[in-house]
N, C-alpha and C positions, 0 to 999 in steps of 0.2 A: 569466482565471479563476484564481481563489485553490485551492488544496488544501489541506486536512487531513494532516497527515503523523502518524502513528502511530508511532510509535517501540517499540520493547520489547527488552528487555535480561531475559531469564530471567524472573523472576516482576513485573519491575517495566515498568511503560509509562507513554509521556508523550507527550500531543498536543500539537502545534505547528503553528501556522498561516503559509502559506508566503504571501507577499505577491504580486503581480503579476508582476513584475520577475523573480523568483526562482522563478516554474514555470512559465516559459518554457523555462530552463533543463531541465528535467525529463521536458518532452513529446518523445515518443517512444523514452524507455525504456521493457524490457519487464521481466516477473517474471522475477527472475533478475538483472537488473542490479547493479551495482552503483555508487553514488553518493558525491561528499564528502558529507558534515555538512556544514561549512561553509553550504554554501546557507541552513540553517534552524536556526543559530546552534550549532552544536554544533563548534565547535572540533577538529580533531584527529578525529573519529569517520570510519568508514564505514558504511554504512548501505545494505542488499541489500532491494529491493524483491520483497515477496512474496505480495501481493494488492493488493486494494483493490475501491470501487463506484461508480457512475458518480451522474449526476445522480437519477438514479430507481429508482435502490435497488438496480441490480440487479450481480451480482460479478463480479469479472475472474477469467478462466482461464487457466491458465498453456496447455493444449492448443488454443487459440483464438489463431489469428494474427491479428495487426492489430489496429486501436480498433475495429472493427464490430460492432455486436447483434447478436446471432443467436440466431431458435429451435431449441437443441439438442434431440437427444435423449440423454434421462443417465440411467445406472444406477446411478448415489452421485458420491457425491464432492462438491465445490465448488458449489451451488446446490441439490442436491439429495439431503436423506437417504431412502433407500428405507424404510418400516417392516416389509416382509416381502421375500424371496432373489428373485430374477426379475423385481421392480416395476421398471418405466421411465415418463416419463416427459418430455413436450416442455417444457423451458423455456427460457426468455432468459437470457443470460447475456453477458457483454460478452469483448473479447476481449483480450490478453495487453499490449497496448500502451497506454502514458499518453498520452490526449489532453484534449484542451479539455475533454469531458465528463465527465471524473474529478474526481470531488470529493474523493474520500478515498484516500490511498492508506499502505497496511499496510508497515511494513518491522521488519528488524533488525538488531541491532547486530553487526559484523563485524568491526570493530576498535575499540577502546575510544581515548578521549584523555584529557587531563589530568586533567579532572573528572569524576565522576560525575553521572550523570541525577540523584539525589537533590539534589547540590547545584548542580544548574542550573535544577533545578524548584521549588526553595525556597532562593533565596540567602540566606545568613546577614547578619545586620544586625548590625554591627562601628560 
């Protein structure tokens, strides 16, 4: 299974699609992790994983152990905004761990390398 890797560095973000091969490498880190660049061509970067969502839409939590779906119950946060103080609600939500059914997964930048995201995302024609 292929991922989406999100990337973002302050106000700037770039998606990058990670091949076969290469998020293999990735399944079974958790939010919080932290990862090379390299894997998804980013030279020189680190890159801390901090979300993401599975096949069917639904979000990873960082308080949710394991890859498992689960119907929580949630008073805000991550899956669910409450619109008035004391609203709860049961939802799905996926759990803190990268597996086969992650399709997207959200990170940031942690250490910087040679290049910047601008000029990896539009290489200059010389």
């Amino acid at each position: 299974m292929a991922f989406k890797v999100v990337v973002s560095e302050k106000e700037k973000s770039l998606q990058m699609e990670l091949d076969a091969a290469n998020s293999k490498k990735l399944v079974g880190l958790t939010i919080g992790e932290e990862f090379d660049g390299s894997l998804i061509g980013l030279k020189g970067y680190k890159l801390k994983i901090t979300g993401g969502s599975d096949k069917n839409g639904f979000p990873m939590r960082k308080d949710i152990s394991g890859p498992r779906r689960i119907k929580s119950l949630l008073a805000g946060g991550i899956g669910f905004n409450p619109t008035r103080d004391g609203l709860r609600r049961r939802k799905t939500v996926r759990g803190n761990t990268v597996s086969d059914d992650i399709v997207q997964i959200n990170t940031i930048v942690t250490q910087s390398g040679e290049k910047s995201l601008d000029e990896i995302k539009n290489p200059s024609e010389e």
